[in-house]
N, C-alpha and C positions, 0 to 999 in steps of 0.2 A: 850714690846719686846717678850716677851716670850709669851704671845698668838699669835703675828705673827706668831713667829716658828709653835708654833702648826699650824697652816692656811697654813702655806708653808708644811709642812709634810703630811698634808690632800691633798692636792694641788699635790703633787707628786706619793703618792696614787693613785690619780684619773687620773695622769699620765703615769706610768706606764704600770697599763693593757690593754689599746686601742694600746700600742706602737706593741704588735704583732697582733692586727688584720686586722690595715691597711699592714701594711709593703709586707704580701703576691701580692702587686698590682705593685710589683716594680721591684716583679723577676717571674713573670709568667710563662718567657721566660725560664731562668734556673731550674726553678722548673719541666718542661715540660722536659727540655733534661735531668735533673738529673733520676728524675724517669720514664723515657719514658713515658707519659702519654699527653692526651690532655688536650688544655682548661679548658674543663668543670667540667675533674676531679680535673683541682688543683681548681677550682672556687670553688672546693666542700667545699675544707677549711676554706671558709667564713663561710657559716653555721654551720659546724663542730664546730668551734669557738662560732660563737653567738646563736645557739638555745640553748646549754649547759648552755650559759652564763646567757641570757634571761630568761627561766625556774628555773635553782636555786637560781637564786635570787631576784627569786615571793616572796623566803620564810625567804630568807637572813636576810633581814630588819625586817620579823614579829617575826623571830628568838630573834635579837639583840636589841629587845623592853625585853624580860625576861632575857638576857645573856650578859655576857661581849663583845660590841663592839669590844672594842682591840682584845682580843681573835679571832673573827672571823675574822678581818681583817688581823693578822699576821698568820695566818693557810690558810686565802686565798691565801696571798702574796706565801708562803712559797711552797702551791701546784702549783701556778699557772708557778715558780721560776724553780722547778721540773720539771716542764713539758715542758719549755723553752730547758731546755738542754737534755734533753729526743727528742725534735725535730732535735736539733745539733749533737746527734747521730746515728738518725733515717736513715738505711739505709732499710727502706721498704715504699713504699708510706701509704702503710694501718697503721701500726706503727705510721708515721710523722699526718695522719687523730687521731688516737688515741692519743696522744698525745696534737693533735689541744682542742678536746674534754676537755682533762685536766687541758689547759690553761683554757678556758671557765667557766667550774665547776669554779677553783681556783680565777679567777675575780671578780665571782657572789656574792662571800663572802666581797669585797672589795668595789665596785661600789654601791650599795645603801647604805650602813653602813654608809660611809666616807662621803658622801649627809645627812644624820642622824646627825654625829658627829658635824660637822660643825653647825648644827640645837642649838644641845644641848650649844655651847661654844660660838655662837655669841648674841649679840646685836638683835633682832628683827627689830629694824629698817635700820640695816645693809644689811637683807636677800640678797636686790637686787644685791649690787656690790660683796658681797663676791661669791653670784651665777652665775655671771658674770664673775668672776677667775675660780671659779668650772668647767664654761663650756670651756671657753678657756685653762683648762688643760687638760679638755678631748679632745676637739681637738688638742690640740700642742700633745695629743700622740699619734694621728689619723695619725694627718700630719708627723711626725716627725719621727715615725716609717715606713715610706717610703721612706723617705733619708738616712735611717743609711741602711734600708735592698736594695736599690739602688746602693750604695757606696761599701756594701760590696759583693754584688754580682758580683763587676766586679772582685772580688779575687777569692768568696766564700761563698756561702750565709749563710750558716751553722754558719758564725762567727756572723751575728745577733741575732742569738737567744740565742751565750752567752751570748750577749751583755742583752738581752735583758733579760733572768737568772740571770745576775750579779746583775742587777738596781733593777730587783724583791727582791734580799736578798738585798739590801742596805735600801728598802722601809720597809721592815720589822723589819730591827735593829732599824732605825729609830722608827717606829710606839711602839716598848719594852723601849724606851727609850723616848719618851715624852705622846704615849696616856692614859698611865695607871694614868697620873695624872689629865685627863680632862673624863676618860671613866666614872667612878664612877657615875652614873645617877639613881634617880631615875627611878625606871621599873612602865614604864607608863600605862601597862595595863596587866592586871590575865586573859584576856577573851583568849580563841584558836585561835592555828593561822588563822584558816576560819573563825572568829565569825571577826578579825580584817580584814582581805582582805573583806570579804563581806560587811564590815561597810566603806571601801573604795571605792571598787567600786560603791557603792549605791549614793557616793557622784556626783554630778554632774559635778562639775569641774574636780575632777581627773578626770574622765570616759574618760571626752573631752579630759585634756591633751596628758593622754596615746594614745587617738587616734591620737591626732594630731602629736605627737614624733615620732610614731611608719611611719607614711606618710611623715616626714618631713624626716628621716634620710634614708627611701626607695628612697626617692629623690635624696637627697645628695650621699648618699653612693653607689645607683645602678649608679648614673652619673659617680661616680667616678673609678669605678669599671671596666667599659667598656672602659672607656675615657682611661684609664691606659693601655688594649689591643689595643687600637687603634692605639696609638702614638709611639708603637713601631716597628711598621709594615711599610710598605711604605701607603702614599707618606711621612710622616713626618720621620720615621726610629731612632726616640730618643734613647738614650741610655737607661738603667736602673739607672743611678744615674742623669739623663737629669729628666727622669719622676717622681726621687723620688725628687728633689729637686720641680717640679710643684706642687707636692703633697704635698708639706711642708710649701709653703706662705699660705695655707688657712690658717693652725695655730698659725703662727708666726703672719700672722694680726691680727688673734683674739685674740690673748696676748694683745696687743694692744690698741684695741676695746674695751675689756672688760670692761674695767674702765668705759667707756661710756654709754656703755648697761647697768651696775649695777647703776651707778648713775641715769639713765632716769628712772629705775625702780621704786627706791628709792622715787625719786620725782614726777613720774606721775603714772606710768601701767605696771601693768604685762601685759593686754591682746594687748595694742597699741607696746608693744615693740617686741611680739610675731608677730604680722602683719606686722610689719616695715622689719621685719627681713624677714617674705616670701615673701612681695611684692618685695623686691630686688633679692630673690635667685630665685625666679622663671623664670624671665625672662635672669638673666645671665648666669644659667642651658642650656637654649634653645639657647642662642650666643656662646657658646662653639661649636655647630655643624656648625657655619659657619666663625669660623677660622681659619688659615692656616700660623699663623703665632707663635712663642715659646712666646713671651715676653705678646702677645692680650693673649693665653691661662694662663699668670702668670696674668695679670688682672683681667681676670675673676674669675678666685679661687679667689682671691685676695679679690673679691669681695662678692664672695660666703662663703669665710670664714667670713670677717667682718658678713655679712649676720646670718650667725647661729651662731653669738656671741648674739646677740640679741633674736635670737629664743630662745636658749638653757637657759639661763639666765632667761627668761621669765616663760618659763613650769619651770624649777630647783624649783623657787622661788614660786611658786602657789604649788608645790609639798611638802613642806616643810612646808608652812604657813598657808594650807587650814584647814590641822585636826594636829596643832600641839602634841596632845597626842598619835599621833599615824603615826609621819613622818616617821620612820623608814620603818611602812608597806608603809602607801602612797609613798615612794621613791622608794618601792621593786617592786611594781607594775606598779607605771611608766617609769620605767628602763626595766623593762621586755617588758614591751609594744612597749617602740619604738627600743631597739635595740631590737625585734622580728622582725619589718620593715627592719633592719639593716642584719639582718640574712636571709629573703628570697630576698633580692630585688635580687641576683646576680643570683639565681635559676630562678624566675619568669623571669626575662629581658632576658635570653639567650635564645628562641626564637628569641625574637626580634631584637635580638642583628643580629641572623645569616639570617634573612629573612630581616633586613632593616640597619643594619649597627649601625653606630652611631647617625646617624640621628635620625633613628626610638627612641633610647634612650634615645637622648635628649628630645625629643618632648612628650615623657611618662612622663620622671619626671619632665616636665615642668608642665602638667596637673596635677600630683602627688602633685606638692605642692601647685599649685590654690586650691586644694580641702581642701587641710591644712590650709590653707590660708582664707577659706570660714566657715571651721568650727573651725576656732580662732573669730569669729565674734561673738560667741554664748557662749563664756567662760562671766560670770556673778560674781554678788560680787565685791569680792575687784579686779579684772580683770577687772573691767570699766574703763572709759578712761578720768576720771577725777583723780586730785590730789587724791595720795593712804593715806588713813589713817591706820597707824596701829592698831590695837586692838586685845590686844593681850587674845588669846585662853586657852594656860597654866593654 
């Protein structure tokens, strides 16, 4: 029982920080009248958000190979916490962008660690389902921070980001209160943090993974992102707590899911469970632009969530298993990589967006994730598509 807790606290960790980076897709519209500003400026806050996040925590993870996990994870939480209600007071757009920043930074210390920890405290032949929780908490806080800032924007959006402030310091009492008894690890390598990153990406499979996370969630997340503008405009006219509820079944199925995905891992393949997962989300991506109906579009996510319960779980578990002396880097690296995807898709697709609609975006990141989808075929090793043996690296 008490290593569950620990896995639920890891678990909520990995929940929390994604909860303010979706949620900005749910009040667009308010964010626009609040700060007079267009579009594109509040889209700005996606990146603001994730290249901060993406970038520090290349180093996060090579950090928390010679330093206290906990430590950096409760210093993450605590900035990231900051910087929430720092947005809730934010009466300047440029401020609420700085701020965005802050969240970022304070994430970066949280999201590969906590992928690390998990490493250090489970079972090896567990990797797959527990990565399969892992992934489904980060989306249930993708999804899920788009129904609470939906909800609350028909009062006040600003109360999300207490909300969202509040559950940062609850993760952190939390993380002083049980990681200090599981952080204690052996410091798995003396070498610099370039001599480890470089001995990562030299490996072949991370290399692929990061590329393929980094296309997979340009996918996912540029789809999301527009589809979110879309739907509150005419002919559909959704509300904001209409679209953050659409935006909340990907995660709630992948809760779900997960158990599935971890166990198929477990028992056959990282790399067949990573393919199963795009062959599905590719084509449901592209069915999203010839919808016209609320409950076909809760399908689809629906389906797109189950979807990257498999993908996420997939890369997670290959990330963590490949060079287990040096997961913490390997996490911090493939974390940066795909939400870097995560961080440009909404910049790159606006073009697109204003020359072909939704259309033109679905049909990109349908392409987007064929290509993920084609170089998941070339992940090697224990990624083959026979029964996984473990053999353990330690």
């Amino acid at each position: 029982m008490r290593r569950i807790f620990k896995y639920i606290v890891v678990y909520f960790c990995a929940f929390t920080g994604p909860l303010a980076g979706n949620a900005i897709l749910s009040m667009l519209k308010e964010l626009q009248l609040s700060y007079n500003v267009e579009l594109n400026d509040v889209l700005l806050s996606i990146p603001t958000f994730m290249f901060p996040f993406a970038i520090f925590q290349l180093f996060s993870g090579t950090i928390s190979e010679r330093w206290s996990r906990r430590t950096l994870i409760f210093v993450g939480l605590l900035i990231y916490g900051l910087s929430s209600i720092g947005i809730a007071l934010a009466d300047d757009f440029f401020l609420f962008l700085l701020m965005r920043i802050g969240q970022g930074v304070g994430y970066a210390f949280v999201g590969p660690v906590t992928v690390a920890v998990l490493g250090d405290i489970a079972d090896r032949s567990k990797y797959g389902i527990l990565m399969g929780f892992y992934g489904s908490a980060v989306t249930a806080g993708l999804s899920i921070g788009p129904l609470i800032g939906g909800y609350t924007a028909m009062y006040d959006w600003r109360i999300a980001f207490w909300i969202f402030g509040l559950i940062s310091f609850l993760a952190a009492i939390l993380v002083l209160a049980v990681i200090p008894r599981i952080d204690q690890v052996e410091k798995r390598s003396n070498e610099r943090m370039v001599e480890n990153i470089r001995e990562v990406v030299r490996n072949r499979n991370l290399s692929l993974i990061s590329l393929i996370g980094a296309l997979a969630f340009f996918a996912m997340i540029g789809n999301l992102s527009f589809l979110s503008d879309s739907l509150r405009y005419a002919p559909f006219d959704y509300s904001s707590s209409e679209v953050g509820l659409l935006l909340t079944v990907a995660g709630l199925v992948g809760i779900f899911v997960s158990p599935i995905a971890g166990a198929f891992i477990d028992r056959f393949s990282t790399r067949l469970s990573t393919m199963i997962g795009l062959s599905i989300a590719a084509p449901m991506i592209a069915l999203l632009a010839l919808s016209d109906d609320y409950f076909v579009f809760m399908a689809l996510l629906a389906a797109i969530g189950a979807a990257g319960t498999f993908i996420w779980a997939g890369l997670l578990t290959i990330s963590i298993e490949e060079l287990p002396a040096l997961r913490g880097t390997s996490s911090s690296v493939f974390n940066s990589s795909r939400f870097s995807g995560y961080a440009i898709a909404p910049t790159l697709l606006a073009p697109v967006y204003a020359a072909f609609n939704f259309d033109g975006i679905a049909i990109s990141c349908m392409v987007i994730a064929i290509a993920a989808l084609i170089l998941s075929r070339c992940l090697s090793g224990k990624a083959c598509f026979h029964r996984r043996a473990i053999i353990s690296k330690d």
